[in-house]
C-alpha positions as CSV (number, residue, x, y, z in Angstrom):
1,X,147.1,327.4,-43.2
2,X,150.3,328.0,-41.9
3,X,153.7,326.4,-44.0
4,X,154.5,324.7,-40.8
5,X,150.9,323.6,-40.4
6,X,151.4,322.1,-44.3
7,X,154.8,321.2,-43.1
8,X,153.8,319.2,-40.1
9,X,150.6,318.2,-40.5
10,X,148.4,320.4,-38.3
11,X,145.4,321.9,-38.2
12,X,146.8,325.3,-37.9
13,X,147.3,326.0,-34.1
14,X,150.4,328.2,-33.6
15,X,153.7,327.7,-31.7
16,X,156.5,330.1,-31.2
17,X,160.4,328.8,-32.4
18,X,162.7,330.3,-30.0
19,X,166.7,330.2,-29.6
20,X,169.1,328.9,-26.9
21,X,169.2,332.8,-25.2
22,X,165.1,332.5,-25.6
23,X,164.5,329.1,-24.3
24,X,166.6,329.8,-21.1
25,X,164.3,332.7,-20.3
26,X,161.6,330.3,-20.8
27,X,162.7,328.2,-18.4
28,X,164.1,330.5,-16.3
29,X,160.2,331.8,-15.9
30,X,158.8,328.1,-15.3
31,X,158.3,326.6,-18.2
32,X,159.2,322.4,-19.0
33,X,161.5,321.5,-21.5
34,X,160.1,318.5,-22.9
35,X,163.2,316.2,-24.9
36,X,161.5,314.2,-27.8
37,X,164.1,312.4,-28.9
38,X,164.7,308.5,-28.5
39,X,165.9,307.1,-25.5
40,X,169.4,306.4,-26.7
41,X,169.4,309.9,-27.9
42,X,168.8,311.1,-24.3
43,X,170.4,309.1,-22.6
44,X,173.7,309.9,-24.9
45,X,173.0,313.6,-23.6
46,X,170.5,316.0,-22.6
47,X,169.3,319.2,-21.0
48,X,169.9,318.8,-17.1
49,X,166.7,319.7,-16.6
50,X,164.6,317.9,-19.5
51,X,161.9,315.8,-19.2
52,X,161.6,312.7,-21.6
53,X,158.9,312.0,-23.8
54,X,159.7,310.7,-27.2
55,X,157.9,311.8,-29.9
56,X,156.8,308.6,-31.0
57,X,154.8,308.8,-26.8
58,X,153.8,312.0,-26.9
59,X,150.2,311.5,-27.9
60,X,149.3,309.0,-24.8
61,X,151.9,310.8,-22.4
62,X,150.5,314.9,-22.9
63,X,148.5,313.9,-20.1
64,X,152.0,314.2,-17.9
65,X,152.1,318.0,-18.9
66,X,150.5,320.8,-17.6
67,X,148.5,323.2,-19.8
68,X,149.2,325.7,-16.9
69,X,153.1,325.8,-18.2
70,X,154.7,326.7,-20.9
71,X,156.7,324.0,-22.9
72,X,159.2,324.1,-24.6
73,X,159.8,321.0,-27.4
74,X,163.8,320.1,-28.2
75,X,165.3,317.2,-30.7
76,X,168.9,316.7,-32.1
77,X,168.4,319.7,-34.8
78,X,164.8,320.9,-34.4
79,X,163.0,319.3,-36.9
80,X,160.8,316.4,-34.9
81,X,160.1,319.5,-31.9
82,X,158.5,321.3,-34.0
83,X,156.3,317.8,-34.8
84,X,156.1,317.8,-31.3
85,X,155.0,321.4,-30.9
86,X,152.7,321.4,-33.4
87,X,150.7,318.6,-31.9
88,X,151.2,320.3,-28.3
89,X,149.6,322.8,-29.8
90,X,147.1,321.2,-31.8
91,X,146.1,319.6,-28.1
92,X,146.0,323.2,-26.1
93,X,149.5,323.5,-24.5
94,X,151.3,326.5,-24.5
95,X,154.3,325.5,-26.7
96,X,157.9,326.7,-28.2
97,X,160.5,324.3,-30.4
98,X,163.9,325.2,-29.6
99,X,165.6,326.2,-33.1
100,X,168.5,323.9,-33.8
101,X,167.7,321.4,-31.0
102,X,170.3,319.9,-28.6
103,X,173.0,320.7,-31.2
104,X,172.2,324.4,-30.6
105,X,171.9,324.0,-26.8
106,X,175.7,322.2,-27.1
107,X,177.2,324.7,-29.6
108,X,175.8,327.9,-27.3
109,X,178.1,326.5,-24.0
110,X,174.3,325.4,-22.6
111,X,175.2,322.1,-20.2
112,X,174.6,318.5,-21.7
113,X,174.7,315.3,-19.2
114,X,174.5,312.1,-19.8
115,X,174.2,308.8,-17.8
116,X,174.9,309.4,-13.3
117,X,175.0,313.7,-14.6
118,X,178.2,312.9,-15.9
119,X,179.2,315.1,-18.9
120,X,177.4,314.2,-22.4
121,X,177.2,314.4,-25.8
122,X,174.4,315.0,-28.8
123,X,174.6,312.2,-31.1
């Protein structure tokens, strides 16, 4: 078993922990960047292009994603994607955790909006 299998709790499927540069390709080649965080959290500031679905949702809402996609799980700092990975992955998806979360996406020049697509910020 994997350390983030012991870490997280699975039952050893893999997912792949990509940066900013890495994630952008990702999505630049179709994949959905799934936002786990709460809904203040998002609504604070997010990924232009992120799709919500709190962690604490994920396991009745998979259904919303496509196993035919590559997804890629982001958070505040990256701990509760890769939670959110791991069970993707546990379920058959296709999945990468951005390292560093939204704080990584903000600190790399990446474009966080919040409320109306007006400019936002990672609390």
């Amino acid at each position: 078993m994997g350390l983030l299998s012991r870490l997280f709790g699975g039952s050893g499927s893999s997912f792949e922990t990509v940066d900013v540069e890495r994630a952008q390709e990702l999505l630049k080649d179709g994949a959905v960047l799934v936002d786990v965080r709460t809904s203040q959290e998002y609504r604070a500031g997010h990924a232009p292009a992120a799709r919500h679905i709190p962690l604490d949702t994920l396991g009745t809402r998979q259904r919303e994603l496509s196993k035919d996609r590559q997804i890629v799980t982001v958070c505040r700092s990256g701990a509760r994607s890769a939670r959110a990975a791991n069970q993707l992955a546990d379920a058959g998806f296709r999945v990468a955790s951005l390292r560093g979360g939204m704080t990584a996406w903000q600190r790399a020049g990446e474009r966080v909006v919040g409320r109306n697509g007006k400019p936002g910020t990672v609390a």
